[in-house]
C-alpha positions as CSV (number, residue, x, y, z in Angstrom):
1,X,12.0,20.8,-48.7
2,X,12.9,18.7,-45.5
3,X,10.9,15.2,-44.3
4,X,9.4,17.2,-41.4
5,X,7.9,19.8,-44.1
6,X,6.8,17.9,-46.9
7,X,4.7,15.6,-44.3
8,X,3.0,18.7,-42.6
9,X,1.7,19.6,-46.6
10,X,0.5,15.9,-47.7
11,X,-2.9,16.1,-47.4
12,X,-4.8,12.5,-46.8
13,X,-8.8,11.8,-48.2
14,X,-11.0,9.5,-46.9
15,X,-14.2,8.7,-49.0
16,X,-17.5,7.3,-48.7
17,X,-20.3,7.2,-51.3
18,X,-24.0,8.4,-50.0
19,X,-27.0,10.8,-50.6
20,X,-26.2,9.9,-55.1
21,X,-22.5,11.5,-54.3
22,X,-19.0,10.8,-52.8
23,X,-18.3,12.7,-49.3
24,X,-14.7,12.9,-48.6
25,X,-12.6,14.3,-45.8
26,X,-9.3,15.8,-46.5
27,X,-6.9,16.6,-43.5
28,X,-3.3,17.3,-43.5
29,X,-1.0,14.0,-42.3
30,X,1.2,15.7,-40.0
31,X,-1.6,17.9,-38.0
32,X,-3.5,14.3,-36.7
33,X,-2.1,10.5,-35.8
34,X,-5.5,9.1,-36.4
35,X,-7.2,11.3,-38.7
36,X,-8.7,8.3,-40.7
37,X,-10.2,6.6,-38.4
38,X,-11.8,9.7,-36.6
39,X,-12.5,10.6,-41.0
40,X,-14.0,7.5,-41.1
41,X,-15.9,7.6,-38.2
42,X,-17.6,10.9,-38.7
43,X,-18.4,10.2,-41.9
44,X,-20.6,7.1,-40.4
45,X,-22.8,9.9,-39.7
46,X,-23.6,11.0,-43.3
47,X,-24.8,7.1,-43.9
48,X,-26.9,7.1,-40.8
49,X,-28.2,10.6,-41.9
50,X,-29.3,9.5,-45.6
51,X,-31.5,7.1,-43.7
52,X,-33.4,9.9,-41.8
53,X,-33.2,12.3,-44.7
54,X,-34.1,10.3,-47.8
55,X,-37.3,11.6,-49.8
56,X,-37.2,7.8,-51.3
57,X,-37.2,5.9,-48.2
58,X,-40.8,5.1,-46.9
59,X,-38.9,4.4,-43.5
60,X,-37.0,7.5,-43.7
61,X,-37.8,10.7,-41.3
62,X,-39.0,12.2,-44.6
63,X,-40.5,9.7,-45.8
64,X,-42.9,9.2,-42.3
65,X,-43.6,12.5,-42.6
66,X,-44.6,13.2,-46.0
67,X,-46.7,10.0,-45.5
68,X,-48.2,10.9,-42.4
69,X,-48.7,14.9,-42.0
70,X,-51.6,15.6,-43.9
71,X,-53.8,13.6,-41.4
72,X,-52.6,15.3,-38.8
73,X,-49.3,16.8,-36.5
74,X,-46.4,14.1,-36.8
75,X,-43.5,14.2,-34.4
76,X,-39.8,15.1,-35.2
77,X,-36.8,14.7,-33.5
78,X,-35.6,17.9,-32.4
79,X,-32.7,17.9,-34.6
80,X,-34.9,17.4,-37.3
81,X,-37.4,20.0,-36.5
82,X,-34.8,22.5,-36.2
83,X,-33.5,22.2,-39.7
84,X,-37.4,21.9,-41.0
85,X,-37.4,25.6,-39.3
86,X,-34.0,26.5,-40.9
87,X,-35.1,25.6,-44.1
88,X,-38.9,27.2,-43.7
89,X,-37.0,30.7,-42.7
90,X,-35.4,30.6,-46.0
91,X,-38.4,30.3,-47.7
92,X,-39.8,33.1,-46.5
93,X,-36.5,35.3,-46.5
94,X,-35.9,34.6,-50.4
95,X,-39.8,35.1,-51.3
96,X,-40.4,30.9,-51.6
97,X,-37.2,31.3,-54.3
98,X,-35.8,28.3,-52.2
99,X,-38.5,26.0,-51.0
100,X,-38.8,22.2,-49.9
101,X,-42.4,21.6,-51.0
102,X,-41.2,21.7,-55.0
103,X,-41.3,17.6,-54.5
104,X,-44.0,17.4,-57.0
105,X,-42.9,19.6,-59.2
106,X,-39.3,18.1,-59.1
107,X,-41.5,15.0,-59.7
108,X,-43.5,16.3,-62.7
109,X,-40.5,17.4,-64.7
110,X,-39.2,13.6,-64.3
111,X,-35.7,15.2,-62.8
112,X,-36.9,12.9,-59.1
113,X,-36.2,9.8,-61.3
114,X,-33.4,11.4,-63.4
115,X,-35.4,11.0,-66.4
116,X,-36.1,14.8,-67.4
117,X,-39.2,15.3,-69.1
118,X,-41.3,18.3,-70.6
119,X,-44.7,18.3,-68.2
120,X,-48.2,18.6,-69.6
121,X,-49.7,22.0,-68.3
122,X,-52.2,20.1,-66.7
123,X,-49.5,18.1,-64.6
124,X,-47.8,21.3,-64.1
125,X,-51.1,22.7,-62.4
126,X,-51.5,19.8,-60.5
127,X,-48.3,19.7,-58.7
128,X,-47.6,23.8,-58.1
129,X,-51.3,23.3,-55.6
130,X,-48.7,21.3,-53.3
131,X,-46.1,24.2,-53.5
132,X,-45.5,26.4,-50.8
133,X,-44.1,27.5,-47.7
134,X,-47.8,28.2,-46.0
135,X,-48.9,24.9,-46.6
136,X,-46.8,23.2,-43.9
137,X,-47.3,24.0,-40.2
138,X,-44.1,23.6,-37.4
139,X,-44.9,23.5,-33.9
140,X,-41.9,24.1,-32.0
141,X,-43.0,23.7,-28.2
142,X,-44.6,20.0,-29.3
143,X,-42.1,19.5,-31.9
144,X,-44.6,18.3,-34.9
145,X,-44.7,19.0,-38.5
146,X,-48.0,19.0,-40.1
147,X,-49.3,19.7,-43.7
148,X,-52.7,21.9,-44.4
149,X,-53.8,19.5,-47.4
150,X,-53.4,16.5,-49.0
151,X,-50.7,15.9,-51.3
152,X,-48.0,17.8,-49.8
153,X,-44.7,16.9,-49.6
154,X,-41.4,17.7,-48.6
155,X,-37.6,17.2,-49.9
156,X,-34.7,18.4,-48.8
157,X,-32.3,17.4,-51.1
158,X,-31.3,21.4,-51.3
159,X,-30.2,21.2,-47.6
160,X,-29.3,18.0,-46.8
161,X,-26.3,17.4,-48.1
162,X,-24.5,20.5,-46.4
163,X,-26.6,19.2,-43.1
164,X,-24.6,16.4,-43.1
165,X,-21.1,18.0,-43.7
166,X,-22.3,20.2,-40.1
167,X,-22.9,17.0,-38.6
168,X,-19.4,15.6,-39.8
169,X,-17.7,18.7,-39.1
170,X,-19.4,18.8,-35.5
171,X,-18.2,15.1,-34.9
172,X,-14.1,15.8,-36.0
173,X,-14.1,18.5,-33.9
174,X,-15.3,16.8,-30.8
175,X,-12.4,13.7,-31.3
176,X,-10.4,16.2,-31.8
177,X,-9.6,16.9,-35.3
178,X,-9.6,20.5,-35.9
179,X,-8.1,21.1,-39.4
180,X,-9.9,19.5,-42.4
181,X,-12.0,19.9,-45.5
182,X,-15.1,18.1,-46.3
183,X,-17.2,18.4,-49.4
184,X,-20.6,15.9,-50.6
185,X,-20.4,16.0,-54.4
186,X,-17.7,18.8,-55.0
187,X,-20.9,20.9,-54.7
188,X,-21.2,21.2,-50.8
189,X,-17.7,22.2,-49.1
190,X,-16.8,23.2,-45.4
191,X,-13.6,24.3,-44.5
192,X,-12.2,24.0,-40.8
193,X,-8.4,25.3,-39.6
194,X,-5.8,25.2,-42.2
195,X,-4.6,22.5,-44.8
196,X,-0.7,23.1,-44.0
197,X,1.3,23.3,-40.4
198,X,3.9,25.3,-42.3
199,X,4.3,28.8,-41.6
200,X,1.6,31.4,-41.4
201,X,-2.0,29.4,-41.4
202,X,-3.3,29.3,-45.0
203,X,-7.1,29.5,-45.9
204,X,-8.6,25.9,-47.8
205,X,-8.7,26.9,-51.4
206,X,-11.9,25.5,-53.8
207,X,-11.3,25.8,-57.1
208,X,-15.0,27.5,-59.0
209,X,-15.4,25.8,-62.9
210,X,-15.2,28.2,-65.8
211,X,-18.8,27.4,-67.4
212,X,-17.3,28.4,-70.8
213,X,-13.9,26.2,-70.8
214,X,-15.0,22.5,-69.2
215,X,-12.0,21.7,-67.3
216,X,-10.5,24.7,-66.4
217,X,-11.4,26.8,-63.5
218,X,-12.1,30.6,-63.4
219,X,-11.0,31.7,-59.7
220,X,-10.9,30.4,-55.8
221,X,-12.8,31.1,-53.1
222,X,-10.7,30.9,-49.7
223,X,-12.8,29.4,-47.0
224,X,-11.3,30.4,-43.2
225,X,-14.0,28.0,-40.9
226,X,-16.5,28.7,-43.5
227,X,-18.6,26.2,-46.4
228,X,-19.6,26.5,-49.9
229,X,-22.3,25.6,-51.6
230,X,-22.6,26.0,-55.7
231,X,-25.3,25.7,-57.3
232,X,-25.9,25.0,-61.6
233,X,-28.2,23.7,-63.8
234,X,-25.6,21.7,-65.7
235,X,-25.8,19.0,-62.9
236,X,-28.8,17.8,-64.2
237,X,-30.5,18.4,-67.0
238,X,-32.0,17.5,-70.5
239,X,-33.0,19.2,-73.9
240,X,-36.1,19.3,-75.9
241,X,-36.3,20.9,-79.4
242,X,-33.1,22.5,-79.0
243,X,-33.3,24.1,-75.3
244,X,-31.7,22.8,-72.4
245,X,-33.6,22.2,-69.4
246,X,-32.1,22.7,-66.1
247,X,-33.2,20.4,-62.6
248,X,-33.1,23.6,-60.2
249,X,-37.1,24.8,-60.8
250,X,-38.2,28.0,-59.9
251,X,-40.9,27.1,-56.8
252,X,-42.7,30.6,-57.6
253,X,-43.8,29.5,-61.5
254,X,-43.2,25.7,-61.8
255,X,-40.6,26.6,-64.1
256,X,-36.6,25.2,-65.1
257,X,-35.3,28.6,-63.5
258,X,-33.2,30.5,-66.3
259,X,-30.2,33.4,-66.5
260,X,-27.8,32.1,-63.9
261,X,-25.0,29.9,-65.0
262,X,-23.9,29.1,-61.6
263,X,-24.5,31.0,-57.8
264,X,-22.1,29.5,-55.1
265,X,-22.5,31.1,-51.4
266,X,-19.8,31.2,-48.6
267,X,-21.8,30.7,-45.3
268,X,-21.4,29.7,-41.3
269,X,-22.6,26.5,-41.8
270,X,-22.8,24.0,-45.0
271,X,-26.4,23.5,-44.4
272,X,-27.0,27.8,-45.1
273,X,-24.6,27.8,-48.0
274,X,-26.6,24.7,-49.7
275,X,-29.9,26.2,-49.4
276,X,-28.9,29.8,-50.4
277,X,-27.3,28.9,-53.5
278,X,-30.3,26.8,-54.9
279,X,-32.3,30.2,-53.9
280,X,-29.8,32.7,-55.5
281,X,-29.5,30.6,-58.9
282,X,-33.7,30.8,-58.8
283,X,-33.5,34.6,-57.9
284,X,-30.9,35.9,-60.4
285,X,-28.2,38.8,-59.4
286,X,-29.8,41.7,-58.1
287,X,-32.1,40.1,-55.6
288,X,-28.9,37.7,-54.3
289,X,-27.4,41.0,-53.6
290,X,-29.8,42.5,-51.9
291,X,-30.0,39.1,-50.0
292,X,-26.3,39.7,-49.5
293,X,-26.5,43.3,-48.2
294,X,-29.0,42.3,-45.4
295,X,-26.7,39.7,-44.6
296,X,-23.2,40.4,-43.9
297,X,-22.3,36.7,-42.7
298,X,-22.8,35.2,-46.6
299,X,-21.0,35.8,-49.2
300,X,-21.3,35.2,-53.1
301,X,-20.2,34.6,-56.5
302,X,-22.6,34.4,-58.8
303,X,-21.6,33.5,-62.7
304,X,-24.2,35.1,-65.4
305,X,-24.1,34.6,-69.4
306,X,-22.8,38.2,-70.8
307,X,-25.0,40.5,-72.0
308,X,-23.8,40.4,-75.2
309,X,-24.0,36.4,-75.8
310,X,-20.2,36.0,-75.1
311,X,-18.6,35.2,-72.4
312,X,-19.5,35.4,-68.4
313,X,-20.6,38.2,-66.1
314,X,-19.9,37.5,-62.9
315,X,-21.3,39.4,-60.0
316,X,-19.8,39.2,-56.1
317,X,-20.9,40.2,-52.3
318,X,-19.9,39.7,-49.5
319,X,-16.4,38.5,-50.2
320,X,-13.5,40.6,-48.5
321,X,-9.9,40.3,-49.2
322,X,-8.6,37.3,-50.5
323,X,-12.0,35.4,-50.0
324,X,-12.4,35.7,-53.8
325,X,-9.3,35.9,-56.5
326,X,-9.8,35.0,-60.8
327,X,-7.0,32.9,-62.6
């Protein structure tokens, strides 16, 4: 391979760690002369977002909401407001499968404090009367978010984290960059252009974990201006008297939801894919499908224990040509 060509396929990262994981943004070295600092740059936007975003932060955007809302409309920036809306059409699209007023619930089981716990069922009734969609009010024309008792909160940890990669991904392309990969925790991924100047563009390639063989990887997904989002209870979780709890709760019983090893969505946007795969994981296969079917734009892999206690079931949508391809 000559000079020219093995510099057009190096591919350069720059890193940053915030939102509790490491954002990086991977462009190839011959395609742009100052692709870390724009990298660098954008990704001064994820810091300034955890800011806004955090559900720990009493001075976050969250965090003046969730204190504030119950006594009354609160004000969001528009930007905000539009993602509350996103994340609130969700809701209602997957049945409150995907839902950011779960905080106290997330809270009960101790997983908000990474310190999983089995809750009493009198805590567990306590926090599910915060839970749900209909108890938080969005007022587009004045641009307020309000909650219709005491005790709610929201969290968007399911959405944020793709949010930001939008954000990034919106900022590279404006100075210029237009070919690049960006992922927050592995689990979030957007794809933009190509990673090589060789040839015939090539798709980014993201490599989906084998559940049942740690380390090794069962297939790719190929992401053409697209993102990913995966979703598994292995991320976080904790046993008690032999079961494993998992830190994705289903928002509809107050439960660890069960029967999905992993769901990862191909979306439009980052922020889409996040959200959809924390919903399909609660949902389970056949309503993810259906979810699918309705919705040409996402796609999905979704990774099941086999029926017969052995090995993985794996069901797909949405994925056409070489989106999708097993080792």
């Amino acid at each position: 391979m000559k000079e020219d060509e093995l510099s057009a396929n190096l591919l350069i990262r720059v890193s940053r760690q915030a939102m509790a994981a490491e954002f990086e943004v991977c462009f190839p070295a011959g395609k742009c002369e100052n692709g870390t600092h724009l990298a660098l740059e954008a990704l001064d936007r994820v810091e300034s977002l955890e800011g806004q975003l955090s559900y720990f932060l009493p001075t976050s955007e969250i965090g003046r909401i969730n204190r504030l809302a119950a006594d009354g409309p609160v004000e969001a920036e528009p930007w905000l407001l539009d993602l509350l809306r996103l994340a609130m059409r969700l809701c209602a699209e997957t049945g409150g499968a995907y839902d950011i007023t779960s905080a106290p619930l997330w809270e009960a089981w101790g997983f908000a404090r990474r310190n999983g716990k089995i809750p009493s069922e009198t805590q567990q009734t306590e926090a599910r009367q915060y839970v749900g969609g209909h108890l938080v009010e969005l007022d587009p024309e004045r641009r307020t978010v309000r909650f219709r008792k005491p005790g709610v909160r929201i969290n968007l940890g399911g959405i944020g984290k793709g949010y930001a990669l939008d954000v990034c991904a919106e900022r590279l392309l404006a100075l210029g960059m237009t070919d690049f990969l960006l992922h927050g925790g592995q689990s979030s991924v957007l794809g933009r252009g190509s990673p090589t100047d060789a040839g015939r563009p090539q798709p980014w390639e993201v490599g989906l974990p084998n559940p049942g063989q740690p380390g090794r990887r069962l297939g790719v997904v190929r992401l053409r201006d697209r993102a990913l989002g995966t979703s598994g209870g292995q991320f976080q979780s904790f046993r008690h008297r032999g079961r494993r709890y998992g830190h994705i709760l289903d928002p509809r019983s107050g439960m660890p939801a069960e029967g999905v090893l992993s769901a990862t969505v191909t979306a439009p946007t980052a922020a889409l894919a996040d959200a959809l795969s924390t919903a399909f994981y609660v949902l389970g296969p056949q309503p993810s499908l259906e979810y699918c079917r309705t919705h040409p734009e996402i796609g999905m892999v979704m990774l099941c224990p086999g029926r017969r206690g052995s090995g993985v079931e794996i069901h797909t949508a949405g994925l056409d040509g070489d989106a999708w391809a097993m080792d």
